[in-house]
C-alpha positions in Angstrom: 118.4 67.9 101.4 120.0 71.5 102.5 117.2 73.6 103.3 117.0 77.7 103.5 114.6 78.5 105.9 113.6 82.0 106.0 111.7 84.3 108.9 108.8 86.7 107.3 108.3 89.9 109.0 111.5 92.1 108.9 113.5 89.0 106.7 111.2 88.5 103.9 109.5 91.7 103.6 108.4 94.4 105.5 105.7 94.2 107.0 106.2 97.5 109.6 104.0 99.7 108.2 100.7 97.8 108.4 102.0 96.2 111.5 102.0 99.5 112.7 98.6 100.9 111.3 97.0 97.7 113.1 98.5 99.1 116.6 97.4 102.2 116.2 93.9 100.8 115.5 93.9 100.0 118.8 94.7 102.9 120.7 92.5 104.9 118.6 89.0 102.5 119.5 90.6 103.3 123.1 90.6 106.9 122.4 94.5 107.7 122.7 95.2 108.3 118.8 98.2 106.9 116.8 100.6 106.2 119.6 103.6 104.3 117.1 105.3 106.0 114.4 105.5 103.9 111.2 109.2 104.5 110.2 110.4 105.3 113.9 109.0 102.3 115.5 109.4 100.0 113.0 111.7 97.4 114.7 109.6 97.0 117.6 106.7 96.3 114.8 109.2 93.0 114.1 109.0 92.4 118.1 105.6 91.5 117.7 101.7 92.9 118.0 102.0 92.4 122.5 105.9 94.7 122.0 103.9 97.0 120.1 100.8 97.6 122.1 103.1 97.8 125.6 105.2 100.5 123.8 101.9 102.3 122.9 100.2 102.1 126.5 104.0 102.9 127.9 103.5 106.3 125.7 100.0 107.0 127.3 101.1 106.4 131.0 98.8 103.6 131.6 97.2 100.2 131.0 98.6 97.3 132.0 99.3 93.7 130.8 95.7 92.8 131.0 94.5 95.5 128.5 97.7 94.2 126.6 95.9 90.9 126.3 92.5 92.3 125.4 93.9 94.3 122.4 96.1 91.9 121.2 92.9 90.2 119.1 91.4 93.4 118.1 95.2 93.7 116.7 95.1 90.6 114.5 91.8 91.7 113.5 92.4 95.2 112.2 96.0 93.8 110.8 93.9 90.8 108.9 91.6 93.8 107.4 94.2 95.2 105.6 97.3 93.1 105.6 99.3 94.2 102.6 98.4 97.9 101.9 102.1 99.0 102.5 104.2 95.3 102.8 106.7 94.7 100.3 109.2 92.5 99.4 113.1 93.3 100.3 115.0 94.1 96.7 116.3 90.8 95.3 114.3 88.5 97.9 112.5 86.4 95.5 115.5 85.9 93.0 117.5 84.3 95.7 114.9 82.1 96.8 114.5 81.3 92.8 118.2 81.0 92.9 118.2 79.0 95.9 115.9 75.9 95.0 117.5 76.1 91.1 120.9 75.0 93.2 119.4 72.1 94.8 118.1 73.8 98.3 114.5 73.6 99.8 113.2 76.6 100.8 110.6 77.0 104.0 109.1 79.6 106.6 109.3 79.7 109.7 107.7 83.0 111.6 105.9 83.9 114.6 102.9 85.7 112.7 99.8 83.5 113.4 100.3 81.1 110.6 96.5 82.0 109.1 97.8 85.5 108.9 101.1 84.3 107.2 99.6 82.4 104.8 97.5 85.4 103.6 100.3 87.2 103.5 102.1 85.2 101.6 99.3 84.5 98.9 98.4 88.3 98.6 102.1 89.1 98.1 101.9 86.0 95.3 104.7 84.4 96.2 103.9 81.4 98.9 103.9 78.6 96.5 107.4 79.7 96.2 107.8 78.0 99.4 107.5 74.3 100.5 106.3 75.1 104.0 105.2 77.9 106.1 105.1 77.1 109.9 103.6 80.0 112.1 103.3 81.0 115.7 100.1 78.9 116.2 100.9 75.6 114.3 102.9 74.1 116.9 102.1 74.5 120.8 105.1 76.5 120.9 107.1 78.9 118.7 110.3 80.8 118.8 113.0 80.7 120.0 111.6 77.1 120.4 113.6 75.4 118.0 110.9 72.7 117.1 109.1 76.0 114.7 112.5 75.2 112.5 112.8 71.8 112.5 109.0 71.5 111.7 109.6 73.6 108.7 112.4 71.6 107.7 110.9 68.0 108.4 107.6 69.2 105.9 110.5 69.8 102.9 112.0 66.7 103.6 114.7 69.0 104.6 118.1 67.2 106.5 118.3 69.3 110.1 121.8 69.0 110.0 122.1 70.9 107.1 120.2 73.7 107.3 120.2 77.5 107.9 117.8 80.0 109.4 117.7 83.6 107.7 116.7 86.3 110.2 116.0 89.5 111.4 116.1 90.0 115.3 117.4 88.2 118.7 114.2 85.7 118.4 115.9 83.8 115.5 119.1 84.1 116.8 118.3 82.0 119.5 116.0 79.3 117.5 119.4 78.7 115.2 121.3 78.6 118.6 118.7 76.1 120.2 118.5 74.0 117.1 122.1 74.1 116.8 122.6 75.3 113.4 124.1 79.0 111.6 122.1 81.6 111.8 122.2 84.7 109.1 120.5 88.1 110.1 119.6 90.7 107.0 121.2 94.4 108.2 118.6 95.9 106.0 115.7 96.5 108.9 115.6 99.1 110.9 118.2 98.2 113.2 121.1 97.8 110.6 124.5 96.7 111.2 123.3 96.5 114.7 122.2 92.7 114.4 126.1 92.3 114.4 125.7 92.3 118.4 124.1 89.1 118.3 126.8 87.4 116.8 125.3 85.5 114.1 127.6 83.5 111.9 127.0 85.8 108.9 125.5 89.1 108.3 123.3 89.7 105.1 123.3 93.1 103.1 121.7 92.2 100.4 119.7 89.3 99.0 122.2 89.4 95.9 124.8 87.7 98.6 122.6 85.0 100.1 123.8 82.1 97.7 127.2 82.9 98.0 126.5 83.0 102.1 124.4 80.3 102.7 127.3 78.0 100.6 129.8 78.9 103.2 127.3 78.0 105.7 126.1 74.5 104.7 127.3 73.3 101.5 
C-alpha cells in the first residue's frame, strides 16, 4: 500500500509555543528568566528540547552540556504539564490526511518527540486515531535521521517502503527520506519558509490543500 508518513512538530502542527514555554521552565527554576522568544525562536523549538536549552545557556554565558543533560527531563516534564495550551493544527492538515486515506494511502507518524509525549499530543489534539501508527524518538533504539523510525512506521500500516513519502519540516527528515531512499516533501509554512528549499527536497509544500496533488507526483 502507498503510505504518507508525516513528522509532528513543525509538519503537523505547531507545537513552538509550548515547546518554548517548557524551555523557559527551565531557566526560570535556574533563576535566568525566559531565555527563548516564542515567535523568534520558534524553529530551533522544532530542533529539539537539547537545541533549545543550549541556545538558552548560550544567551546566559554559561552551563555546559552536562547541565544540558540535567534539564533536558525537567523539560519533558514541564512540556508534559501542559502540552497543548497553544499547539494547533496547520490550516487544511486534517482534510488532507482525510483526503489522503479516502484515495487509497495509509497514513503514519514518524517524529522525534518521545513517543508517550506524541501520543498525548495527538489524543488531546483528537486527531491520533486518524493515524495508523505513530513511531516516536524512544520506540526504537534509534531515531532520526535513522531511517528504521520510517520504515517502522510504514511496516505497522502494512505500508510498501518502496512506495512511500515522508512529509517534513527541517534537515532531520531530509536525511531519514535520503537514508531510506525515498522523496522527501518539506511544508514552507514554519518559521523558516521558503528556506527548506536549500535542502533540496523533491517537493516543497505551501499548503496542505496541495499535498494530494504532490504526493501523486511522488508515488503514485
Amino acid at each position: 500500500m502507498r503510505t504518507v508518513v508525516f513528522d509532528l512538530d513543525g509538519t503537523l502542527a505547531d507545537t513552538s509555543k509550548d515547546l518554548i514555554a517548557a524551555a523557559n521552565a527551565c531557566f526560570h527554576g535556574l533563576g535566568l528568566g525566559a531565555l527563548l522568544d516564542p515567535v523568534a525562536d520558534a524553529a530551533t523549538a522544532f530542533a529539539g528540547g537539547r537545541a533549545m536549552l543550549r541556545l538558552g545557556f548560550e544567551r546566559s554565558g554559561g552551563y555546559g552540556e552536562d547541565e544540558v543533560d540535567r534539564q533536558y527531563g525537567v523539560l519533558l516534564e514541564a512540556y508534559a504539564q501542559d502540552i497543548d495550551r497553544h499547539t494547533v493544527l496547520y490550516p487544511g492538515t486534517m482534510q488532507a490526511v482525510e483526503r489522503l486515506k479516502a484515495g487509497g494511502y495509509a497514513v503514519a507518524i514518524c517524529t522525534n518527540k518521545p513517543e508517550g509525549l506524541a501520543e498525548t499530543l495527538m489524543q488531546r489534539l483528537g486527531v491520533r486515531d486518524a493515524f495508523g501508527a505513530l513511531v516516536g524518538a524512544d520506540t526504537l533504539p534509534v531515531r532520526k535521521p535513522d531511517p528504521a523510525p520510517f520504515f517502522e512506521a510504514v511496516d505497522r500500516v502494512g505500508g510498501d517502503r518502496s512506495a512511500s513519502v515522508l512529509i517534513g519540516d527541517t534537515v532531520t527528515d531530509r536525511k531519514t527520506a535520503a537514508a531510506a531512499g525515498v522523496p522527501s516533501v518539506l511544508v514552507t509554512f514554519g518559521p523558516t519558509g521558503r528556506d527548506v528549499a536549500s535542502l533540496n527536497p523533491e517537493a516543497l509544500l505551501d499548503h496542505y490543500d496541495d499535498l494530494d496533488a504532490v504526493v501523486a507526483r511522488l508515488i503514485g
